[in-house]
N, C-alpha and C positions, 0 to 999 in steps of 0.2 A: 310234352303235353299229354294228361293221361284223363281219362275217364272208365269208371267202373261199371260195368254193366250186368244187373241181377236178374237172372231167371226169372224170379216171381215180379219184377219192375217192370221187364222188358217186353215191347212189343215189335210186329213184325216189321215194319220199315228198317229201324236200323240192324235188327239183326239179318232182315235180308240182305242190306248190303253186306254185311260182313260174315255171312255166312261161305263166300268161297275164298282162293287164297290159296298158296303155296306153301305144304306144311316142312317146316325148319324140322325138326324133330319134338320132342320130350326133353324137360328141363324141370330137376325138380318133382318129378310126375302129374305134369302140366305141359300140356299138347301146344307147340308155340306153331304158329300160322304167317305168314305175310300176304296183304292185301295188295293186289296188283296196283293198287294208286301209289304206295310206297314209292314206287319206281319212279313217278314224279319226282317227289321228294330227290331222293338218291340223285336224279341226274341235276337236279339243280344245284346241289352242294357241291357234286364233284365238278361243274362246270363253272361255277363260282369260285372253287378255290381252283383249278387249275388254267383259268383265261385270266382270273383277276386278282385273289388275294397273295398266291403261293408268288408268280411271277414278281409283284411287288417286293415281297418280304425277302429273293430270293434270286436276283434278276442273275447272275452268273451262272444260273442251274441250267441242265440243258432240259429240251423238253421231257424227254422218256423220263427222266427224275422227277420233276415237277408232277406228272398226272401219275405216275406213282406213289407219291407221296399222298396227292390228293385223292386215290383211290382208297390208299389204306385209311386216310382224314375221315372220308365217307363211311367206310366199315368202320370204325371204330366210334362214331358219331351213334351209328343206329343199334351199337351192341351196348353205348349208353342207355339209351331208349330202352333197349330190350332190359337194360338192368333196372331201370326205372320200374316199369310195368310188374316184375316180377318180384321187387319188394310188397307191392302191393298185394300179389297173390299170396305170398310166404306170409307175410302178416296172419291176411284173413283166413286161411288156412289155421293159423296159432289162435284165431277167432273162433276156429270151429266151423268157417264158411267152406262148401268145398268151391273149386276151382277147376274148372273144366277144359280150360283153351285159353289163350293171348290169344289174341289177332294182332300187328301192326298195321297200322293203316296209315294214310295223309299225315296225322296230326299228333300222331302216337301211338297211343295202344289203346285197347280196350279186352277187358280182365272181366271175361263170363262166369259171374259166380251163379250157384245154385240159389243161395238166397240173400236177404238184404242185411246189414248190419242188426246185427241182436239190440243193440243200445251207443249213444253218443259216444260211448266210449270207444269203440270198435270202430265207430265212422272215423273217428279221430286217429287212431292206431294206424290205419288200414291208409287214411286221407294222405296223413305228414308223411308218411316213412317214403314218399316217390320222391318230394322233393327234397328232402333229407339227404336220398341216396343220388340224387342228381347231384346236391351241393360238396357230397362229399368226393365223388366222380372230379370234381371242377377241382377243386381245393389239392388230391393227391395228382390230378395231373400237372397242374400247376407248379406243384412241389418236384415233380418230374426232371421238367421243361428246364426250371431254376436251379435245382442240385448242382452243385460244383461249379458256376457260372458268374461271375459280377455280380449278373444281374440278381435281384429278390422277388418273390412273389408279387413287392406292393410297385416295382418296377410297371410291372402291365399297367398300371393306371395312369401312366404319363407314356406307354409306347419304350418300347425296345432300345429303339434308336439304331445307334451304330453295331448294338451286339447281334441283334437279330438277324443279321446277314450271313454273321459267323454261325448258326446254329446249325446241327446237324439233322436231316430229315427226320431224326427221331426224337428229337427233341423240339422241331418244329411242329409236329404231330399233338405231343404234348400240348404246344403252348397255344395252339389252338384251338383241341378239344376241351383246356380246362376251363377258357372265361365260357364258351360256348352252354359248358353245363353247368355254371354257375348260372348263367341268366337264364338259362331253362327252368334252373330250379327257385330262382326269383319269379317269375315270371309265373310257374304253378302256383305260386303262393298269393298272388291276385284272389282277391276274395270273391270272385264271380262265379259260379255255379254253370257248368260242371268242372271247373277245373280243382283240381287238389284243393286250394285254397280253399273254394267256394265250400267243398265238403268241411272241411275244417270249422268254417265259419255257418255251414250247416248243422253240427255236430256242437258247437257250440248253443246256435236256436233250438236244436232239439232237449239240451239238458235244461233251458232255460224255459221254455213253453211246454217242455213235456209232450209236444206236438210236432212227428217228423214232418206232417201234410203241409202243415202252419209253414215249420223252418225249409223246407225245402220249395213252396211255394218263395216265402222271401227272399232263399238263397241265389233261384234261378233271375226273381225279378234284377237284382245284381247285377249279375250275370250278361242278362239281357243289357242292360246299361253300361257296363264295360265295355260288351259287343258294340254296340253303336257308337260309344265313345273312340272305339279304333276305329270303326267306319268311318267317323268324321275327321279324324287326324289324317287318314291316308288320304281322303279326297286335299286335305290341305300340302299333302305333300307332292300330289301329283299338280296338284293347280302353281306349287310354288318349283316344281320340275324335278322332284325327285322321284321318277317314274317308277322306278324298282320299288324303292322303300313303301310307296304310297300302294302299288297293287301289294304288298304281302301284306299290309294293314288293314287294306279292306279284305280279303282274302279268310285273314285271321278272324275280323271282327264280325264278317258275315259268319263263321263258322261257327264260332264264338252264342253269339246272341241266335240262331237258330239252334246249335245244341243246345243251351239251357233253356228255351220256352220246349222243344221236345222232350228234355229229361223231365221237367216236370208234369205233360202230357202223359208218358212213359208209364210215369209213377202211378198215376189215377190209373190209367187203363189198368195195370199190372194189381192194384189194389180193386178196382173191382172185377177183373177177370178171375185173382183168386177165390174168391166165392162162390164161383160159377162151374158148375161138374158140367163136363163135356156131356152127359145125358140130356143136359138141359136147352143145348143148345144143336146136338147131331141131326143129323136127316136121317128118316130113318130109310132103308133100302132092303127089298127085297133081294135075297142072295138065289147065287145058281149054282147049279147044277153041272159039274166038271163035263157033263157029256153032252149039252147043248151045243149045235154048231151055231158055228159065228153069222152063218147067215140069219139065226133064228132071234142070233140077240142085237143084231141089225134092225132088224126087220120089226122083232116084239117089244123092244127094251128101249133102244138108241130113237129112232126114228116116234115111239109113240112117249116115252118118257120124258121126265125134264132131267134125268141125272145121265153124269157123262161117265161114271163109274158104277160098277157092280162088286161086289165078295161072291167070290168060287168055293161053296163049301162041300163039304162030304160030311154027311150026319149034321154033327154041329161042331166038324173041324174047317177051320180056316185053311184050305188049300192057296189061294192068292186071289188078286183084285186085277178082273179086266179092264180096262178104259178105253175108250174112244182111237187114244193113238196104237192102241197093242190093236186092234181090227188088221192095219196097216200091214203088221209082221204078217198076214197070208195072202195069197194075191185072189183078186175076186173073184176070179172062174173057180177056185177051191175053196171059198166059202160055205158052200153047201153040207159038205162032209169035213171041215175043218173043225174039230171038236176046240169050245174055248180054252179048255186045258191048256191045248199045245200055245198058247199064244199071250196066256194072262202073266203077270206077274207073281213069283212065286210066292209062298206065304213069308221065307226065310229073309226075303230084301223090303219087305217090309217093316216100318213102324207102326206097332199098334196102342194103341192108350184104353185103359180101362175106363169103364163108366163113369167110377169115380173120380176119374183126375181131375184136376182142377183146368179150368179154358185159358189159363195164363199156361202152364204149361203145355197144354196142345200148340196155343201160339211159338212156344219156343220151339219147340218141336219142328213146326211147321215151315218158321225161318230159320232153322239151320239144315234147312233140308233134307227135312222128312219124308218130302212128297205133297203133292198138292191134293191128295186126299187121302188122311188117316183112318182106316178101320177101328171100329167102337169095340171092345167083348166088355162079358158081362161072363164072366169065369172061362168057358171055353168059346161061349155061343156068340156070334156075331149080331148088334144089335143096331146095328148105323156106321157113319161113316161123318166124319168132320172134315172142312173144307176152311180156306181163309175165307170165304166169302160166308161161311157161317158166322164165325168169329164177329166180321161186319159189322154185318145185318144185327150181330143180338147188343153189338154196341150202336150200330144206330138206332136200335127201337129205346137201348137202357145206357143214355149217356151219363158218364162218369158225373159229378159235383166234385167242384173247389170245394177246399173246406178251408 
C-alpha cells in the first residue's frame, strides 16, 4: 500500500508523524527512511510465517530453518514495498517532480515530492507504475517458485498439495512472496483514494472535470466508503470468530477511510497555504543583541513578553535564535554575566525561510523538522519568526472551502 505525498498538498500532522525514522541510505538519489511502526509490521509477518504458515507447508523442517526462512520471507516482503514506493518516485521524477525522501511506515510508504502532478497524465504515470511493479514482483516470483518443478504457476490456485513439502527454502521464499505481491498489487488498485487506484481513478476525474479539487474531493469520498466497507466486514469476521482476519480489516479500513478524508483535508490546506507568504502570517520579534546576559533576557524579554523565542543579530547578521529551553544550558547563579551568545542556537543549525515563501512550504519545513520556530529574512535582515501555531491560527481566522 503506497500513498504520495506533495510538498505544496502537505500539511503538518502527517508529515509530523513521518518526519523521524531510521535512515536506510540513498537509492536512486532519493533518501529512503524507515518509520519505527514498520517494526510492527515486520514482527507480525515474521511471527506469522514462522508459528503458522512456514510450519504447516514444512512440518519436517527443524526450527532454526523455519524462522530463517521466515526472516529472509520478511526481508524480502518489505524490499517489495521499497520496490513499490520507488517506481513511483522514478516515474515522477521522468515527471519532472523532484523527490526528496521514502519514508516506510505501517502501511507502505509514502514518497515526499516537492510538488503535485502537473496534469492527469502524470497522476496516472506516477499512480499505476507501484501496482504494476508489485504485480510484476508477484508474477516473476512466482515463475521462481515454479521453474523446473510439476507444479505451474496456475497450480497456486488450487494449493501445492503434496509438492510443497518437497520445496526447498528458496523456493518456498518465492512461493510465498509472489501471491503476496500479487494481492498487494490487486489490492492498490481499489479505486479508493488514497490508494494507487483511487489516484488512477483520480486522474481519470481530473481529465474529465478538468477539476483536481472536484476529482479528488470524489476520489477520497470513495475511498472513505471502501474504508468503512472493510470496517464492517471485519466486525462480521470477528462476530463470526475469525479474530485475526477481522482485527486486520478493521485495522485496514480505519486506516483506509481516515487517510482519504485527510488527503483530501491535506489538499485544501496545501492549496490555500500556497497563496499565503510567510510575511503575511510571521510575528514579528524584536532581535538582540549577542552581548545581553541571560539574566537581562529573562528578566526584560521572557517573563514581560508573549514570545518564547528571540533572533541574536549583529548589524543585520543573523548570529542564532535563543529560546526559552537554551536559558537552561547556564546555571542561575551565572546568569547575570552569562552573555546570550554562549547559549543561543547558532545561525548555521538553523532553518530559515525568506519572506516570500510561501506558508505551505514553512509548514513542510516545520514538520520535517525544522524547528518549532523559523526565522523570517527579508535579504540579509531578520524580520519575524514563524511558528506552527502561526500556521493555525491564520487557518482558523482563513478556513479552507470545498469546491
Amino acid at each position: 500500500m503506497s500513498t504520495e505525498k506533495s510538498a505544496r498538498s502537505a500539511s503538518t500532522p502527517q508529515g509530523g508523524f513521518l518526519a523521524g525514522g531510521l535512515r536506510l541510505g540513498r537509492l536512486f538519489g532519493i533518501e529512503v527512511y524507515v518509520h519505527w511502526s514498520l517494526a510492527l509490521i515486520f514482527a507480525l509477518v515474521l511471527f506469522n510465517l514462522g508459528l503458522g504458515v512456514f510450519p504447516v507447508w514444512h512440518p519436517t523442517w527443524s526450527p532454526g530453518l523455519t524462522w530463517l526462512t521466515a526472516t529472509g520471507a520478511a526481508l524480502l516482503f518489505f524490499a517489495s514495498v521499497l520496490a513499490h514506493e520507488l517506481s513511483h518516485s522514478v516515474v515522477a521524477r521522468a515527471q519532472g517532480i523532484g523527490v526528496d525522501r521514502i519514508t516506510l511506515f505501517l502501511f507502505g510508504g509514502v514518497s515526499q515530492m516537492k510538488d503535485e502532478p502537473p496534469s492527469p497524465k502524470s497522476e496516472f504515470l506516477m499512480a499505476i507504475v507501484g501496482p504494476l511493479t508489485s504485480l510484476a514482483i508477484g508474477v516473476l516470483a512466482i515463475l521462481a517458485g515454479t521453474w523446473g518443478t510439476p507444479a505451474s504457476p496456475f497450480d497456486l490456485l488450487g494449493g501445492l498439495g503434496e509438492i510443497l513439502p518437497t520445496m526447498s527454502p528458496i523456493r518456498t521464499l518465492w512461493l510465498w512472496l509472489g501471491p503476496i505481491n500479487v494481492l498487494l498489487g490487486l489490492f492498490n488498485l481499489v479505486p479508493g483514494f488514497p490508494l494507487d487506484g483511487g489516484r488512477v481513478f483520480r486522474s481519470a476525474l481530473w481529465w474529465i472535470t478538468g477539476d483536481v479539487m472536484k476529482a479528488t474531493r470524489w476520489a477520497a469520498g470513495i475511498g472513505q466508503l471502501f474504508g468503512w466497507l472493510l470496517i464492517f466486514t471485519g466486525f462480521m469476521n470477528l462476530f463470526g470468530g475469525a479474530s485475526a482476519q477481522g482485527l486486520w480489516l478493521l485495522l485496514i479500513g480505519w486506516f483506509l477511510s481516515s487517510a482519504a478524508g485527510m488527503s483530501y483535508q491535506h489538499m485544501l490546506l496545501g492549496r490555500t497555504l500556497r497563496d499565503v507568504r510567510v510575511a503575511d502570517l510571521m510575528r514579528e520579534v524584536v532581535p538582540l543583541e549577542p552581548d545581553l546576559s541571560v539574566q537581562s533576557f529573562v528578566d526584560d524579554y521572557l517573563m514581560t513578553g508573549d514570545h518564547l523565542a528571540y533572533p541574536v543579530v549583529l548589524g543585520r547578521q543573523l548570529l542564532g535564535l535563543v529560546r526559552l529551553k537554551d536559558v537552561q544550558k547556564a546555571p542561575r547563579e551565572k546568569w547575570p554575566w552569562t552573555r546570550i551568545a554562549e547559549i543561543m542556537t547558532p545561525a548555521e543549525q538553523l532553518k530559515t525561510l525568506d519572506s516570500t515563501t510561501t506558508a505551505a512550504r514553512a509548514a513542510e519545513v516545520l514538520s520535517e523538522g525544522g524547528g518549532t520556530q523559523l526565522p523570517v529574512l527579508d535579504g540579509e535582515a531578520v524580520v519575524g519568526l514563524v511558528e506552527p501555531q502561526d500556521i493555525v491560527r491564520w487557518i482558523t481566522l482563513h478556513p479552507p472551502e470545498a469546491r
